[in-house]
C-alpha positions as CSV (number, residue, x, y, z in Angstrom):
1,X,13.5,-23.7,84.6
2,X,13.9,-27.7,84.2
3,X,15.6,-28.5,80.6
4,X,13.3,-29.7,78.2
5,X,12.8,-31.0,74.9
6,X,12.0,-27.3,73.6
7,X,15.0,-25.8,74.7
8,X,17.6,-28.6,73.4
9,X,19.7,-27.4,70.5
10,X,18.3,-28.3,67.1
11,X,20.4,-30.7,64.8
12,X,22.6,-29.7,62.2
13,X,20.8,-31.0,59.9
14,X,17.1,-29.6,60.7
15,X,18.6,-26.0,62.2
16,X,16.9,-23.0,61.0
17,X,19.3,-20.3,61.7
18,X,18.9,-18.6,65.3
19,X,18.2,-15.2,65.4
20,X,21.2,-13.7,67.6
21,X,19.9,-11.6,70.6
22,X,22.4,-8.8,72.2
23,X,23.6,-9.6,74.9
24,X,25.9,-7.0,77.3
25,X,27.8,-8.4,80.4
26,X,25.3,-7.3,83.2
27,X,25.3,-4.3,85.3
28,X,22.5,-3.0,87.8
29,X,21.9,-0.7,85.3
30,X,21.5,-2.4,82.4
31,X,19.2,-5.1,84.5
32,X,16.6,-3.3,86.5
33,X,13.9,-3.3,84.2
34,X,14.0,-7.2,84.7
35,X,15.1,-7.6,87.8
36,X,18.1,-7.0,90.6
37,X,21.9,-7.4,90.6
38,X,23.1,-8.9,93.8
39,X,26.7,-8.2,94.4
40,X,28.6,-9.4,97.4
41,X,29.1,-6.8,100.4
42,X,30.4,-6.3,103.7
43,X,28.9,-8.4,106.7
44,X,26.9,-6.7,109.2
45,X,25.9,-4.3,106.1
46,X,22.2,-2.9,106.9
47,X,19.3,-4.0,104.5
48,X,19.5,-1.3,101.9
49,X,18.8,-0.1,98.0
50,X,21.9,-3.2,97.7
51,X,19.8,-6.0,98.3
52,X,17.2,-8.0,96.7
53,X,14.0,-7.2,97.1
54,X,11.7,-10.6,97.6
55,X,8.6,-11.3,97.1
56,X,7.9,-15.0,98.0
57,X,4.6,-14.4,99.9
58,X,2.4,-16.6,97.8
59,X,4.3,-19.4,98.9
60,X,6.5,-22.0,100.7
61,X,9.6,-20.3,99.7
62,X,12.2,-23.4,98.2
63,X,15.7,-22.9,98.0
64,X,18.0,-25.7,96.2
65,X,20.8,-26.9,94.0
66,X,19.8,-26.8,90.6
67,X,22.1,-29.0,88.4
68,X,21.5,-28.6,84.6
69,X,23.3,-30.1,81.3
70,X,25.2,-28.0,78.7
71,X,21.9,-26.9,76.5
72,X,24.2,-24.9,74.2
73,X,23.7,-21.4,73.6
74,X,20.7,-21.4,72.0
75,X,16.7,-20.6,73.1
76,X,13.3,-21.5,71.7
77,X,11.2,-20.6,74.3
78,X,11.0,-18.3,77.2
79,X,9.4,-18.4,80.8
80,X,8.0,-16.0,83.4
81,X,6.4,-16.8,87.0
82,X,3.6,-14.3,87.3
83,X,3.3,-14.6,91.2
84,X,6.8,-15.2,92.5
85,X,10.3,-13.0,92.6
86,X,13.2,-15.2,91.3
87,X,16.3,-15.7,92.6
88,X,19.8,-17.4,90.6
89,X,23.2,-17.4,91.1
90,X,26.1,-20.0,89.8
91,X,27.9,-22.4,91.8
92,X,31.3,-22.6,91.4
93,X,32.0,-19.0,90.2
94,X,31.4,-19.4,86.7
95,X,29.7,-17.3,84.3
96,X,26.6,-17.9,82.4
97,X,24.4,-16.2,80.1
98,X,20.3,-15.6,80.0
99,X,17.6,-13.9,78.1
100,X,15.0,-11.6,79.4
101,X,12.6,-9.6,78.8
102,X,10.5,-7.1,81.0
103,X,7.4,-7.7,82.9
104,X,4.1,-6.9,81.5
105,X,0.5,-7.6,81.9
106,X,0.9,-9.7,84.8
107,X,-2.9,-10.0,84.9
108,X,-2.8,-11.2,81.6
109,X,-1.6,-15.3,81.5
110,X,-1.7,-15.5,77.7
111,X,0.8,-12.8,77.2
112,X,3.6,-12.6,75.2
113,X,7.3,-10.8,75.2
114,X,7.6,-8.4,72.1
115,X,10.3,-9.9,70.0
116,X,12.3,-6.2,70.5
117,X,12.1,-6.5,74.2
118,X,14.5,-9.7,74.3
119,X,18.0,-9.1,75.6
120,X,20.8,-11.4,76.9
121,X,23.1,-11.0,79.7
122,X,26.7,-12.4,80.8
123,X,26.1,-13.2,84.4
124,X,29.7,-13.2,85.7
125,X,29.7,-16.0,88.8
126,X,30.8,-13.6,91.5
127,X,27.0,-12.2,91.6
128,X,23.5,-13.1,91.4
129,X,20.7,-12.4,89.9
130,X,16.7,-11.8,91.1
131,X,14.3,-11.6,88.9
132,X,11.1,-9.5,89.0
133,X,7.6,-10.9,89.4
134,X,6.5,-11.4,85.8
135,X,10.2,-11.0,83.8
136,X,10.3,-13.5,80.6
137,X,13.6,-15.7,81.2
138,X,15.5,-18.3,79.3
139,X,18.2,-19.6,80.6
140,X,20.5,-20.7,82.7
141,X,22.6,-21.1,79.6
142,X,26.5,-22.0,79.2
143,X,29.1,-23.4,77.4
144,X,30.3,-26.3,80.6
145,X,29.0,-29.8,80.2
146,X,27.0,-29.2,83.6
147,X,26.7,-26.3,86.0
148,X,24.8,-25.9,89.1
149,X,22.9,-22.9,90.2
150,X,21.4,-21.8,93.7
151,X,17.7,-21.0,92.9
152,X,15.4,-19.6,95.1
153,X,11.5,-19.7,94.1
154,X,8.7,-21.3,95.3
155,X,7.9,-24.8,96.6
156,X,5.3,-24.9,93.5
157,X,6.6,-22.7,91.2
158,X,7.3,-24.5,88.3
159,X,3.8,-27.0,88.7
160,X,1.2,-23.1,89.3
161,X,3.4,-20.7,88.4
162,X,4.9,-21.1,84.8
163,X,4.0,-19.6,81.4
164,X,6.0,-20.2,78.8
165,X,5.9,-18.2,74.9
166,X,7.3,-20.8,72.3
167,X,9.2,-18.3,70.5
168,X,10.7,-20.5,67.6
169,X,6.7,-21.2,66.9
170,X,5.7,-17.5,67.1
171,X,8.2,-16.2,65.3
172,X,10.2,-18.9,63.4
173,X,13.3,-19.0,64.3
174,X,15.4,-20.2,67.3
175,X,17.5,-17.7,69.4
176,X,21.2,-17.6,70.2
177,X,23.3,-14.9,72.6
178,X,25.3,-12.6,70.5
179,X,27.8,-11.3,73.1
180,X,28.3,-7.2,72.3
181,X,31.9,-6.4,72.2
């Protein structure tokens, strides 16, 4: 989920108007048809339906800091790692917003999210997030001039493991988060 070129917000001047995606604070709910909700809990808790299930077999699991620039608020493109679960969570306690949409035809590496299935969420920073093998993602995404996020993957996730759909060239049009009231 490096920043890149694709993902920076457009210019005033060249902008074509984003398309605004819902986007509902999250809730385990709401989530698990993309992934998990990982609330805080009591140590000495057992491992239970409360927990993330992992998948990181495929791999040298990596976990690390990932420090990222204000991008804005809007998306032009969004990811999925096939092979890999995904963990994120913010440091610092502050909330952040990204776009999903579910897992499909895993086998299938030039696949594409149905422009229906994209949602956002408000990730508050008391909780984090995992995401299922396969789930589209854009984001980290927030309003700060620089957050960090833990991120737990794999060592060569991002070099094997990353197809991306270039949404503003499919379809036309950037995205932005349209928080639901």
């Amino acid at each position: 989920m490096t920043p890149s070129p694709d993902n920076a917000q457009a210019t005033p001047a060249a902008a074509t108007p984003a398309r605004a995606v819902a986007t509902r604070r999250i809730s385990r709910g709401a989530f698990a048809p993309f992934g998990e909700l990982i609330e805080a809990c009591e140590d000495g808790v057992l491992f239970g339906a409360q927990d993330a299930h992992l998948d990181l077999f495929a791999g040298v699991p990596r976990f690390y800091l990932m420090r990222l620039p204000r991008r804005g608020l809007v998306f032009r493109q969004i990811t999925r790692h096939r092979l890999v679960t995904q963990c994120l969570a913010s440091v610092g306690g502050k909330s952040w917003f990204i776009a999903v949409a579910p897992p499909g035809n895993l086998d299938d590496p030039r696949a594409e999210p149905a422009l229906e299935a994209i949602c956002g969420f408000l990730v508050p920073g008391d909780v984090a997030i995992k995401l299922h093998k396969g789930t589209w993602h854009a984001g980290p995404f927030f309003d700060d001039e620089e957050m960090s996020f833990f991120n737990l993957e794999l060592s060569d996730t991002n070099e094997v493991d990353h197809h991306t759909s270039y949404l503003e060239k499919r379809f036309g049009f950037p995205f932005c988060f349209a928080p639901s009231a």
